[in-house]
C-alpha positions as CSV (number, residue, x, y, z in Angstrom):
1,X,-25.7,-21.8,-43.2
2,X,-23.2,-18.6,-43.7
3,X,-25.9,-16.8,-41.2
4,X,-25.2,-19.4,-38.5
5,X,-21.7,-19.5,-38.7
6,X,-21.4,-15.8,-38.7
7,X,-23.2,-16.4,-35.5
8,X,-20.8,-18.8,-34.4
9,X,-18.0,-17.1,-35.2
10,X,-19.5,-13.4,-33.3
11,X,-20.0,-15.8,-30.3
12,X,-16.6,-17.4,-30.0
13,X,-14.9,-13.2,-29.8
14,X,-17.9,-12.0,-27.8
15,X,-16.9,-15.3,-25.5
16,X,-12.9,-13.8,-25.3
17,X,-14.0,-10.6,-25.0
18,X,-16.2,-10.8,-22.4
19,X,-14.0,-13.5,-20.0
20,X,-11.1,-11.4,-19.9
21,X,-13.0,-8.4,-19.1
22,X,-14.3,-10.1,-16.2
23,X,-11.0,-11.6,-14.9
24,X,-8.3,-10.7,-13.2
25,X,-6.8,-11.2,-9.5
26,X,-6.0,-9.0,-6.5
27,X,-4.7,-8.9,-3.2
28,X,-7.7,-8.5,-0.3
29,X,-5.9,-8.5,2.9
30,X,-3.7,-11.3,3.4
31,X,-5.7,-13.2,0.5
32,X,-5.8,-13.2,-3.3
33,X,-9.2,-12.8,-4.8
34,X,-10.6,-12.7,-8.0
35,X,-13.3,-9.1,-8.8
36,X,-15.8,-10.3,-7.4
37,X,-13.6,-10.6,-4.1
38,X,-13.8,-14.1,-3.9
39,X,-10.6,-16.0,-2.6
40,X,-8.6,-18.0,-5.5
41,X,-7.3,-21.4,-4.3
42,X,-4.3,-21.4,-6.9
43,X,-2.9,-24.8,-7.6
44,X,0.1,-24.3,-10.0
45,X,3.0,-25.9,-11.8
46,X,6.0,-24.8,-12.8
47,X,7.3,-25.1,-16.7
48,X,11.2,-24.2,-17.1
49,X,13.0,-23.6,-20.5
50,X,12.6,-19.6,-21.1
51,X,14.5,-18.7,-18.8
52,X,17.7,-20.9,-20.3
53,X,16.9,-22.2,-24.0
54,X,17.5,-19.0,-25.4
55,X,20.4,-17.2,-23.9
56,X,21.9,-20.9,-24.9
57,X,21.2,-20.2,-28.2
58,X,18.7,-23.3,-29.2
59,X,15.3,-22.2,-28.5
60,X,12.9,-20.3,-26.6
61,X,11.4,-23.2,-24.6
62,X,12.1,-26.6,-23.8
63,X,9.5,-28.9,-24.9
64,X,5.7,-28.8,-25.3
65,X,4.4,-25.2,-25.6
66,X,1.1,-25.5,-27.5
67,X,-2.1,-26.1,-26.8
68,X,-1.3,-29.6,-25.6
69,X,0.3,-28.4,-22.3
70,X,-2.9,-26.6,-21.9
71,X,-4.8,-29.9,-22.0
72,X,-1.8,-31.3,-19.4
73,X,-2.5,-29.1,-17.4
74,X,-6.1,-29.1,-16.9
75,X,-5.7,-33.0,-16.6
76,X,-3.3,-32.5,-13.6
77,X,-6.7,-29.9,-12.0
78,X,-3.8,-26.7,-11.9
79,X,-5.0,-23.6,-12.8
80,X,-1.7,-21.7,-12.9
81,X,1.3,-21.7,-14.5
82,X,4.4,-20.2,-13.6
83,X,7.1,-18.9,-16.2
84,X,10.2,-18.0,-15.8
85,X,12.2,-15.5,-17.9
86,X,15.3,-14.2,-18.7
87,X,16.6,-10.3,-18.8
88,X,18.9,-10.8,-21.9
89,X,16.6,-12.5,-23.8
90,X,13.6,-9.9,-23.2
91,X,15.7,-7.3,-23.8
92,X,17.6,-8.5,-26.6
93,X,20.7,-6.9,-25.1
94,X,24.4,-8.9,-24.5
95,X,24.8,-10.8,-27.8
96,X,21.9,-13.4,-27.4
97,X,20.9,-14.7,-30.7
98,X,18.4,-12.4,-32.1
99,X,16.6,-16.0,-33.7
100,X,15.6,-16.5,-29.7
101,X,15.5,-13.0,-27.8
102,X,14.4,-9.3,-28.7
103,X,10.4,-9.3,-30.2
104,X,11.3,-13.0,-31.1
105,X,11.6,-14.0,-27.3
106,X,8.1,-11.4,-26.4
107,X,6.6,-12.4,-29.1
108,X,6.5,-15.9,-28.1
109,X,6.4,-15.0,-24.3
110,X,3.3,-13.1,-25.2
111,X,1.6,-16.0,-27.5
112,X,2.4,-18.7,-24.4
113,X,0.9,-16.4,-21.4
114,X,-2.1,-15.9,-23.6
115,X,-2.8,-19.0,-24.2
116,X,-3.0,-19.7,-21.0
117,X,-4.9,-16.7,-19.8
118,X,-7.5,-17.3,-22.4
119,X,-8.0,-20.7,-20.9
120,X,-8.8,-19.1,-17.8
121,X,-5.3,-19.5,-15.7
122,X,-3.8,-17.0,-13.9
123,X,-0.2,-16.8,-15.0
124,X,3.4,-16.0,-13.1
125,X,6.0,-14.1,-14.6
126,X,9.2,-13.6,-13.5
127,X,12.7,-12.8,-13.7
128,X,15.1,-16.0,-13.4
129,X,18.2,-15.6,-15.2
130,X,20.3,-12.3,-15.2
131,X,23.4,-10.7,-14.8
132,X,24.8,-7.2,-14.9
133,X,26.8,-5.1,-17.3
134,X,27.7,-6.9,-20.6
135,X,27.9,-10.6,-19.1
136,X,25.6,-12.8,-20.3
137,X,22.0,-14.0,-18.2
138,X,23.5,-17.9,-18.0
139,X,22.5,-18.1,-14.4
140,X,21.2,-16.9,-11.4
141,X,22.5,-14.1,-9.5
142,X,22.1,-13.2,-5.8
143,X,20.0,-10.2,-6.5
144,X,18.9,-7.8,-9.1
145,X,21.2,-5.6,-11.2
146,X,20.6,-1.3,-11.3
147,X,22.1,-2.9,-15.5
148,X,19.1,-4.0,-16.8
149,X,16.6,-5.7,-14.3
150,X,14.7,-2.6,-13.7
151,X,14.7,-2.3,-17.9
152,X,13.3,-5.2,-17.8
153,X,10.5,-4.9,-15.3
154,X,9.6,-1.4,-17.0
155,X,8.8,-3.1,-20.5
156,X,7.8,-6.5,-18.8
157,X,4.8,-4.5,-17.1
158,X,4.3,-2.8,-19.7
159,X,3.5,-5.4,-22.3
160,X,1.4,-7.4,-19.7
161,X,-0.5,-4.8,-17.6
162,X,-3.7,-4.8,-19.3
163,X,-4.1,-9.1,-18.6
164,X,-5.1,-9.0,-14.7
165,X,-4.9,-13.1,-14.3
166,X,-1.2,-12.5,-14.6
167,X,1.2,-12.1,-12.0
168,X,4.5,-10.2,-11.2
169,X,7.5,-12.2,-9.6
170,X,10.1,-9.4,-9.3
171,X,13.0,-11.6,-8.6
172,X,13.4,-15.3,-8.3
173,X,15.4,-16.8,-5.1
174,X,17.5,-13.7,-3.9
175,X,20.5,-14.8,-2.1
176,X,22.3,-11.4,-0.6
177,X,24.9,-11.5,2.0
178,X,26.6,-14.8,0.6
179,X,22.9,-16.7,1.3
180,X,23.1,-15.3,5.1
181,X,19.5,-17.0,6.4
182,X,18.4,-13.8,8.5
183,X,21.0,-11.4,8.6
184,X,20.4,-7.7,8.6
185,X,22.5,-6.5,5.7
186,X,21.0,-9.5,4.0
187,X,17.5,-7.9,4.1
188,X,18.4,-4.4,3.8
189,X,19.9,-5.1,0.4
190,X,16.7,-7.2,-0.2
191,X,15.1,-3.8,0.0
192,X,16.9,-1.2,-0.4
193,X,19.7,-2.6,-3.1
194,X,22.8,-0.8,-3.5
195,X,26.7,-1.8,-2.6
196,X,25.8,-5.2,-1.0
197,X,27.5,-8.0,0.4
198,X,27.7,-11.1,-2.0
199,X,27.2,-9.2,-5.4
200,X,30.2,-7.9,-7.2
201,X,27.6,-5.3,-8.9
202,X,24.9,-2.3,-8.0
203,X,22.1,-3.9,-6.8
204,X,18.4,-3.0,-7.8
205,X,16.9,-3.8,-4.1
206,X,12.8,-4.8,-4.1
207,X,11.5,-1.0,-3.3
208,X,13.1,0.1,-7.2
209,X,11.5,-3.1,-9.1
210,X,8.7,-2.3,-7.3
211,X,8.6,1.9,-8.3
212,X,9.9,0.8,-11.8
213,X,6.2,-1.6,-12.1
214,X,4.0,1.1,-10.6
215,X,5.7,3.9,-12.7
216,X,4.3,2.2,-15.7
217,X,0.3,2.3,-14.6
218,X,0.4,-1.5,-14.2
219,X,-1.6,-2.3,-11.0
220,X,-1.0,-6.3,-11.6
221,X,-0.3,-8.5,-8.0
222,X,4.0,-8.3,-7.3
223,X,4.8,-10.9,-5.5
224,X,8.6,-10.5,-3.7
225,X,10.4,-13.8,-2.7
226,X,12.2,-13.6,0.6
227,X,15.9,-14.4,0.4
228,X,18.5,-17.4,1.3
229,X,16.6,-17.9,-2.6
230,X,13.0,-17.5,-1.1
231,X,13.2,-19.7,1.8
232,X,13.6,-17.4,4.3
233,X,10.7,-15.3,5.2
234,X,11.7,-14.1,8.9
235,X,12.1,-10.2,8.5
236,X,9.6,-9.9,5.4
237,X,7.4,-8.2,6.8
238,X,9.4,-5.6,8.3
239,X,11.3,-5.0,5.0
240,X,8.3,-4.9,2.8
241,X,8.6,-2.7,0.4
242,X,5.6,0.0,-0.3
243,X,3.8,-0.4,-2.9
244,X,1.3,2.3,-3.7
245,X,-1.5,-0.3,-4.3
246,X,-0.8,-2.2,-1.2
247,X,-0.8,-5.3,-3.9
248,X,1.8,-7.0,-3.0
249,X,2.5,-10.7,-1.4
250,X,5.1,-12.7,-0.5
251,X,6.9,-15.3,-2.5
252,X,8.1,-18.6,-0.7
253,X,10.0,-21.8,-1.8
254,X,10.0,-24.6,0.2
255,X,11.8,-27.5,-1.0
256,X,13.1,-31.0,1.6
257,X,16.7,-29.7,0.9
258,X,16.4,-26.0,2.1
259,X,17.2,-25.4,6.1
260,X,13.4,-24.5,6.7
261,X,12.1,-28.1,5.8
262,X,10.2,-28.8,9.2
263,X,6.4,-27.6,10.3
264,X,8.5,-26.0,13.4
265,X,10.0,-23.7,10.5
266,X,6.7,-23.1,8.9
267,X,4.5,-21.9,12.1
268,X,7.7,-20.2,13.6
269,X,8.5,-18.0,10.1
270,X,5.9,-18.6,7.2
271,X,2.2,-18.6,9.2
272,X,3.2,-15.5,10.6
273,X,3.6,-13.7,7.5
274,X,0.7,-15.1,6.0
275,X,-1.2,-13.8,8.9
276,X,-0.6,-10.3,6.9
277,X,-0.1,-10.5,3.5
278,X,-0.6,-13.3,1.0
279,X,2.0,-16.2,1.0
280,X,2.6,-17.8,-2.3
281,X,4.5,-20.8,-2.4
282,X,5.9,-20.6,-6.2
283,X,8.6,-23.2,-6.1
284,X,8.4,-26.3,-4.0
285,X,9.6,-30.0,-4.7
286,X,12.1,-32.6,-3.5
287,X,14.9,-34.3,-5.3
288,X,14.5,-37.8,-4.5
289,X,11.3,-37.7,-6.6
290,X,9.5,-39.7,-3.7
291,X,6.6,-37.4,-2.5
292,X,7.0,-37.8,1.1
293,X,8.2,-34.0,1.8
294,X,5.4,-32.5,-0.5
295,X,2.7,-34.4,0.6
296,X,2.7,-32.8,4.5
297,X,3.7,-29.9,3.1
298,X,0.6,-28.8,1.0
299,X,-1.8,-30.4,3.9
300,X,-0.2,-27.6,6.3
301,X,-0.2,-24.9,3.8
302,X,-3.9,-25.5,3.1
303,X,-4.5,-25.5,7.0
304,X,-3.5,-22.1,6.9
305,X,-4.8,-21.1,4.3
306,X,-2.2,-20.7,2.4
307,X,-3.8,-22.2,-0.6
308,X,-1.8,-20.9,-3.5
309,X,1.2,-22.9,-4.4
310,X,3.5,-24.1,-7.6
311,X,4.7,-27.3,-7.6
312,X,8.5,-27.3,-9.5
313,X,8.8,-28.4,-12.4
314,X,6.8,-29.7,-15.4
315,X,9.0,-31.3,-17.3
316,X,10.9,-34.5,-17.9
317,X,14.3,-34.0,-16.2
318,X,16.4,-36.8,-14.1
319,X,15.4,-35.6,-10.8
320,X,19.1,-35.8,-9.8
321,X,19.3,-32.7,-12.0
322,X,16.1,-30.8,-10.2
323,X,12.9,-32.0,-9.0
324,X,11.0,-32.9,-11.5
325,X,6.8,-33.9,-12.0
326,X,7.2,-35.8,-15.3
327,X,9.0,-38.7,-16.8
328,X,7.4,-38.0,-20.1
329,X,5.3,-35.4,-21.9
330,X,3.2,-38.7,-22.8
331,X,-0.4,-39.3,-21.8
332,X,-0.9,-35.5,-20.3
333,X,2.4,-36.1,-18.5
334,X,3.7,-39.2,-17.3
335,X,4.0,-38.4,-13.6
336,X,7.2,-39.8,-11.6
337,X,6.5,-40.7,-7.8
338,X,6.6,-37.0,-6.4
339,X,4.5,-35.8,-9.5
340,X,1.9,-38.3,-8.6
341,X,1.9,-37.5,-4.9
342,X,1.0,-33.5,-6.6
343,X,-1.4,-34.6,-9.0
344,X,-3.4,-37.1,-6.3
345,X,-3.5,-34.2,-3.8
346,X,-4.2,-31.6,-6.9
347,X,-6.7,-34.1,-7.9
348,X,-9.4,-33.9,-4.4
349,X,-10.0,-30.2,-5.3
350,X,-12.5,-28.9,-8.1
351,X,-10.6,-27.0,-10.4
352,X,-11.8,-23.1,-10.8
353,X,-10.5,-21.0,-13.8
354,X,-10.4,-17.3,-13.0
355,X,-13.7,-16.1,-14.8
356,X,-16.8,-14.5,-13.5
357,X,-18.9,-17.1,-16.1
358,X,-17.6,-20.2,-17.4
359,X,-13.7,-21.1,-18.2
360,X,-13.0,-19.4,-21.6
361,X,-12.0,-22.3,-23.1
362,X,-15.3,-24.1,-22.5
363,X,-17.2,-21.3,-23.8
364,X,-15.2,-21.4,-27.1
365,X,-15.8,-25.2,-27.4
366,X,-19.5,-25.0,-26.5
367,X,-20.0,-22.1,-29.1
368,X,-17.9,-23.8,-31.9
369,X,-20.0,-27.3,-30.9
370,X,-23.3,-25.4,-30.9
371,X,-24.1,-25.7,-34.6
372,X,-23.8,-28.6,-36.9
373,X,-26.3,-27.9,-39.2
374,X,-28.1,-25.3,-41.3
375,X,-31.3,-25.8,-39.2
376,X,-30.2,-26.1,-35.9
377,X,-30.3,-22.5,-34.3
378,X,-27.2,-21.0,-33.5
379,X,-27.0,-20.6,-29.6
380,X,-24.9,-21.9,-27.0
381,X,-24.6,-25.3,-24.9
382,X,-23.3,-22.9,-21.7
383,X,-26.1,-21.7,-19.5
384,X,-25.0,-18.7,-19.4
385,X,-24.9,-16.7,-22.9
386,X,-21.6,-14.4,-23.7
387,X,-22.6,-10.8,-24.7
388,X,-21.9,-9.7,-28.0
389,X,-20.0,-6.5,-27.7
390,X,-16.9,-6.5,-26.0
391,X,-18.1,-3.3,-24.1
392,X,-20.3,-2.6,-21.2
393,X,-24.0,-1.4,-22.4
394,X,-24.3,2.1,-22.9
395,X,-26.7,3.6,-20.5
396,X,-27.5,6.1,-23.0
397,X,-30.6,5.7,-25.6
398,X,-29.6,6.1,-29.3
399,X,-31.5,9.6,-29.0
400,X,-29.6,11.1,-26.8
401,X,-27.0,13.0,-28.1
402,X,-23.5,13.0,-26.5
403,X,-21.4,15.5,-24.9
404,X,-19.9,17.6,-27.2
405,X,-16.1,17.7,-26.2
406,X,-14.7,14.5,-28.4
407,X,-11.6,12.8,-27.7
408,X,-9.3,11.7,-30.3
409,X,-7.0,8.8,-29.0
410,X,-3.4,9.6,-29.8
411,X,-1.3,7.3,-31.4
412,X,0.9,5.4,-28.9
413,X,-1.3,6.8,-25.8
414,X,-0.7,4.9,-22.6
415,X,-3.8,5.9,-21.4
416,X,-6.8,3.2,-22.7
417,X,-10.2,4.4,-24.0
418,X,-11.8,1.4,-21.6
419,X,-14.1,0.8,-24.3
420,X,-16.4,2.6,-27.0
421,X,-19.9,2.7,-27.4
422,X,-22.8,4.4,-30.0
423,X,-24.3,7.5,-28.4
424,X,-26.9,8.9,-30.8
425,X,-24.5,9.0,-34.1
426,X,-21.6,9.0,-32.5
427,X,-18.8,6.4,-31.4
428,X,-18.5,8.2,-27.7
429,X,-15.8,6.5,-24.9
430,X,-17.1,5.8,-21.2
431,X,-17.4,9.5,-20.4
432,X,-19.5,10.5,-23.3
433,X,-16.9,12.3,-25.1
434,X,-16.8,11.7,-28.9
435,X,-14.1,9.3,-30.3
436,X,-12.5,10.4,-33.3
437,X,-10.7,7.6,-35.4
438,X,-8.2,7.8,-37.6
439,X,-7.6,4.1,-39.0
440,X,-5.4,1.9,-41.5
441,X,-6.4,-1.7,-42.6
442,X,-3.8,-4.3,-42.9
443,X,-4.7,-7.5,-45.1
444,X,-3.3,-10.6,-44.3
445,X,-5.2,-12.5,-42.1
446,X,-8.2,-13.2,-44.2
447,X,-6.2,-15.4,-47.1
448,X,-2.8,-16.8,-45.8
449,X,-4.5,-19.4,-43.3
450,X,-6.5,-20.8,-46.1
451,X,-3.5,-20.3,-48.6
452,X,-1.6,-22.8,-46.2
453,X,1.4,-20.5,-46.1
454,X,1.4,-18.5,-43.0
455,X,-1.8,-16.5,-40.8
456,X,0.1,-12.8,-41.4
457,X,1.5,-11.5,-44.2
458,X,3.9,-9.0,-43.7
459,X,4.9,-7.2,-40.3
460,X,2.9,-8.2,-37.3
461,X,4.9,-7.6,-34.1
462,X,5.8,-4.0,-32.5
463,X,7.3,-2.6,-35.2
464,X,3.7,-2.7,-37.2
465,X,2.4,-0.5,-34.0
466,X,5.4,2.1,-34.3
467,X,4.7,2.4,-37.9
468,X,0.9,3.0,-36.9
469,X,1.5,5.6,-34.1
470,X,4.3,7.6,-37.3
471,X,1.2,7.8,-39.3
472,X,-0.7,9.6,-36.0
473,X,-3.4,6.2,-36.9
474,X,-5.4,5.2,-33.7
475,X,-6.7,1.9,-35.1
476,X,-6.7,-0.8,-36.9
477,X,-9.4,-2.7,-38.6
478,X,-8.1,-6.9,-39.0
479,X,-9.9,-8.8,-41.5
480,X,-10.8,-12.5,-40.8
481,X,-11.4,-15.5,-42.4
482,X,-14.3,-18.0,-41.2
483,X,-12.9,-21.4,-41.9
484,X,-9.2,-20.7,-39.9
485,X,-11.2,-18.9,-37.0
486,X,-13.6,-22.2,-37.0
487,X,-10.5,-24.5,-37.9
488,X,-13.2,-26.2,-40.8
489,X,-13.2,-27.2,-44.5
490,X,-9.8,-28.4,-44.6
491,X,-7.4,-25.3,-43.9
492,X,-3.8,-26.9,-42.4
493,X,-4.5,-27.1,-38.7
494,X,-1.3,-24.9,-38.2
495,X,-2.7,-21.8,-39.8
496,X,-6.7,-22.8,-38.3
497,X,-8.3,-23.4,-35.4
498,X,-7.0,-22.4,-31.9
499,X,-3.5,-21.8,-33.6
500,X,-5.4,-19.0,-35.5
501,X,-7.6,-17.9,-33.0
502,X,-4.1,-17.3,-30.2
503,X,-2.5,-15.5,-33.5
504,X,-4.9,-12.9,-33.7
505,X,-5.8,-12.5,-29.9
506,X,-2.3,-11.7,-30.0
507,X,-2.6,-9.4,-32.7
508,X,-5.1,-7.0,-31.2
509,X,-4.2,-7.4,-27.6
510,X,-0.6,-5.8,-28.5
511,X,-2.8,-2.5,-30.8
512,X,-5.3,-2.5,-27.4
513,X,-2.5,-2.4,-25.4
514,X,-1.0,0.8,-26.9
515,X,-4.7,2.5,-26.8
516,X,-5.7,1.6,-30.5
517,X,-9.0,1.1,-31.4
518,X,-9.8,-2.4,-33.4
519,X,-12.1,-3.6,-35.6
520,X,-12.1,-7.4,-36.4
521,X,-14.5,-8.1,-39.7
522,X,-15.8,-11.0,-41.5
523,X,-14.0,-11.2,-44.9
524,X,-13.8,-14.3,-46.3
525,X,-16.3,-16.8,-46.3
526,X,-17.7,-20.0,-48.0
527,X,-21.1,-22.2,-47.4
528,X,-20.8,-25.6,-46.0
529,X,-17.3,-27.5,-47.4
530,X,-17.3,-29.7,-50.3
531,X,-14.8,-30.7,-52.8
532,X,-12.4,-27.4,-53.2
533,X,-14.8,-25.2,-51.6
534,X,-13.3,-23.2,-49.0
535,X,-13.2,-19.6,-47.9
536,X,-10.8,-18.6,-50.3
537,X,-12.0,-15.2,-51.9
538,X,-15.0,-12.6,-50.7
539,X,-18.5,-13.8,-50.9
């Protein structure tokens, strides 16, 4: 029985593993495709709170965060999510309360974005709330700030560059030139920032956010909303900024409020652009929470193939206060009239998470489902079986010796390894050179699940990687316990299961991130559960 859920529990990483290799999204003309070069069809929804619960000092979000929104989601047939986020908070800068912003705020940023990406979503990120100097992100402002948003996008890409299903939203709803629909120094401060018209401040224009991304390695999709707050797109493609990558797309909102609210609008300013480059709609609604503007609305944008769009917002507001899709959190989300006009049109599509295989989290539930008993053999119920390593297959024999110029990883290198492999008696990277590591364990994870106190114990955010890359380590070997990863025999469901299983993707994602090399190991382990017997020691 320990054999076969060993198995299991090789089979639910190799599953991770393997799907996020495989993912990620890219711009292909005026399309977004997935690595295979496929088209996505993207049917999002928005959730609000991070961008305002915490600069208000109460919170991060506002409302359901776990995996139940997850499950709401893939009930409504969206596979996207779109969050917005707020400069302060990120940056832990302008006396925010340090309980909600700073590694708090990322930390939980990082844990929520995850989530979803591991379920097989592609994720938007983007900057909502800001303001410059020492005033405080309460609102939105007509452009980026030269202050901080450019701060921002440089730690932003940073911490997310290595998850290609996620997507960067430099600025949401400019407004320069005192919300001027298509004026000339209305789009030339879109681009090129500076002293503008409108903003009392030095604008950060669309061609710096865009440098400030690039300048960190992070190739990820930028999408850049047009202005008169995204709902103007009629110069956009003459003020493009460049982007090295030519990865870019347009953002557009579209809501029965704004002035462009007619199909006469849409062919005359938005089909045009979408001709070129690809149009994503991430905001669009109505306030009388009817669903007779949407409806129209997304049967046009799917006639031009504009199928990527983000319905505003999931939560359960008074749609007097903002179009909202929910009533209630209830029953996967209790939909008012304009969230049930989204979820029936939603609804005719079949729903495609972004993996080359199968969705993520239906490989994790068909692995963790695919052995009940000591005899049954441990194998999968998905046709197609995850690998288990994590990296591609060396095409080396085991004889064959590698080269002999090694590589030793420094600590803190922003350059990735992109995966080990055995060459002869060696741990060699992808171009043969020899790895050398230089590793520290750190205990924790294999006794406080099943202790019922905690799943870390000690230090787990960026300041345990700082401390790593001081002591010149480039690894770190993470020691794991059977019954929290499997969420069995007992062990308090807030310490076990998928709780445990986002904790420690978290974990190594942040060491992978910064170039470390990790090891995750077996430690603690029991045979099958009865009275007091858990995985509480090594066996």
């Amino acid at each position: 029985m320990a054999n076969v859920r060993l198995c299991r529990m090789l089979l639910i990483i190799a599953a991770l593993q393997e799907s996020r290799a495989q993912s990620g999204v890219k711009v292909a003309g005026n399309r977004i495709v997935n690595r295979q070069g496929q088209v996505i069809n993207i049917r999002g929804l928005n959730h609000a709170g991070t961008e305002y619960a915490c600069v208000q000092g109460w919170g991060i979000f506002d409302g359901v965060h776990d995996q139940t929104i997850v499950q709401s989601f893939q009930a409504w047939k969206s596979n996207a999510v779109r969050v917005p986020l707020n400069e302060d908070c990120w940056l832990g800068i302008n006396g925010v309360n340090s309980a909600y912003s700073g590694q708090n705020y990322i930390n939980a940023i990082s844990t929520f974005v995850t989530m979803f990406t591991d379920a097989g979503f592609i994720v938007i990120v983007e900057l909502h709330w800001t303001a410059p100097g020492t005033q405080q992100a309460t609102g939105q402002q007509p452009m980026p700030n030269v202050d901080h948003s450019v701060d921002f996008w440089k730690s932003v890409a940073s911490y997310f560059k290595s998850n290609p299903n996620v997507i960067f939203e430099l600025f949401n709803e400019p407004y320069p030139d005192n919300n001027n629909w298509n004026s000339q120094a209305g789009w030339q401060c879109w681009r090129d920032g500076g002293t503008c018209s409108g903003a009392s401040y030095q604008v950060a224009g669309m061609q710096t956010l865009v440098n400030a991304v690039r300048g960190t390695g992070a190739t990820n999709i930028l999408l850049l909303g047009g202005v008169a707050y995204s709902n103007s797109l009629a110069q956009w493609v003459q003020y493009a900024p460049t982007d090295p990558l030519n990865n870019t797309g347009a953002a557009w909102h579209s809501y029965n409020f704004n002035y462009c609210n007619s199909q006469t609008c849409w062919d005359q300013y938005v089909a045009p652009v979408a001709s070129k480059y690809p149009v994503v709609v991430t905001e669009f609604g109505e306030n009388d929470c009817q669903g007779t503007y949407v409806a129209p609305l997304m049967q046009w944008l799917d006639s031009k193939n504009i199928s990527t769009y983000f319905a505003w917002t999931f939560n359960p507001w008074d749609c007097s206060s903002g179009p909202a899709l929910i009533s209630s959190y209830s029953n996967n989300g209790t939909p008012t009239a304009y969230g049930q006009s989204v979820k029936t049109y939603y609804g005719q599509f079949a729903v495609t998470y972004n993996y080359a295989s199968n969705n993520i989290q239906q490989s994790v539930n068909s692995t963790q489902q695919s052995t009940t008993s000591s005899t049954q053999q441990s194998t999968t119920s998905s046709t197609q079986q995850p690998t288990t390593s994590n990296t591609q297959q060396p095409t080396t024999s085991n004889t064959q010796q590698p080269t002999s110029t090694s590589s030793t990883p420094k600590a803190g290198n922003s350059t990735k390894l992109s995966g080990i492999r055995v060459a002869g008696n060696h741990i060699v990277n992808q171009q043969g050179q020899i790895v050398k590591l230089r590793g520290l364990n750190h205990a924790g994870t294999e006794y406080a699940c099943v202790q019922g106190w905690g799943i870390f114990d000690g230090v787990h955010d960026q300041t345990l990687v700082q401390s790593f890359q001081a002591w010149k380590s480039n690894a770190v070997r993470v020691p794991l316990n059977e019954d929290c990863w499997l969420g069995i025999n007992g062990v308090n469901s807030a310490y076990s299961g998928q709780n445990y299983i986002n904790a420690i993707s978290t974990f190594v994602t942040m060491f992978t991130d910064a170039g470390f090399i990790v090891i995750v190991e077996l430690h603690w382990t029991a045979p099958r559960y009865t009275a007091g017997n858990r995985a509480t020691a090594d066996a």
